[in-house]
C-alpha positions in Angstrom: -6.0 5.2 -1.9 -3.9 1.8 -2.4 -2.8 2.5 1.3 -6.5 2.9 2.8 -7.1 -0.7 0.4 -4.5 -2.5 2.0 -5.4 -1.3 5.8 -8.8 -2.6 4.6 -7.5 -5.7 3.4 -5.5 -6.6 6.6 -9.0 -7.7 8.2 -8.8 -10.7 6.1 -6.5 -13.7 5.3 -5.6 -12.7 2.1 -1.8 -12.0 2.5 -0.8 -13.2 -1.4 -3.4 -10.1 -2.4 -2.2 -7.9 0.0 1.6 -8.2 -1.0 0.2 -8.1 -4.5 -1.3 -5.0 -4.0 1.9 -3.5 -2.0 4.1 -4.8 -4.7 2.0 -3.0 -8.1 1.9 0.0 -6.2 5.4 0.4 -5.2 6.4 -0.7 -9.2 4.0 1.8 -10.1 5.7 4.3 -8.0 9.1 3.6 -8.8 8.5 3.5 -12.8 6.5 6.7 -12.8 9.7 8.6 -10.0 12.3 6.6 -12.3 11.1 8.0 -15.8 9.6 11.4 -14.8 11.0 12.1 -12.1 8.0 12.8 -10.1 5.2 11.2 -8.7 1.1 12.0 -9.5 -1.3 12.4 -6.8 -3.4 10.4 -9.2 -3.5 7.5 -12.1 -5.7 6.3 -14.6 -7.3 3.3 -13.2 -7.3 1.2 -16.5 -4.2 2.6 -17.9 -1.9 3.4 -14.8 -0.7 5.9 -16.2 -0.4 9.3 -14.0 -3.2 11.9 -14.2 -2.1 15.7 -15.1 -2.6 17.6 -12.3 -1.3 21.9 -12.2 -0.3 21.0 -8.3 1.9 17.8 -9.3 5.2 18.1 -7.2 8.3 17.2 -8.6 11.8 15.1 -6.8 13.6 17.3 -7.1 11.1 20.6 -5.3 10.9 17.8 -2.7 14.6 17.5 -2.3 15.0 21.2 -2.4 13.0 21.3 1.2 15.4 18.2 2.6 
């Protein structure tokens, strides 16, 4: 969703929210890989914490594939 937000937000000159945008998600991203070693689909919107999910894939089922 972040993604389809920042396409969104390229229609305007806004780039200080745009890199703010790019730059939560990717920390948000990295802290959730870094500490859990995998990445939700989903995350509370208030919290940012990641959303349990059964089909959640893990690093290293990814890595398995590579």
């Amino acid at each position: 969703m972040n993604y389809l937000v920042y396409l969104g937000l390229r229609n305007y000159d806004l780039p200080q929210v745009r890199a703010s945008l790019a730059r939560k998600s990717l920390d948000l991203f990295e802290r959730e890989c870094t500490l859990k070693h995998h990445v939700h689909e989903n995350y509370n919107a208030i919290t940012g914490s990641g959303m349990s999910a059964p089909a959640t894939v893990s690093i290293t089922g990814v890595l398995f594939w590579l």
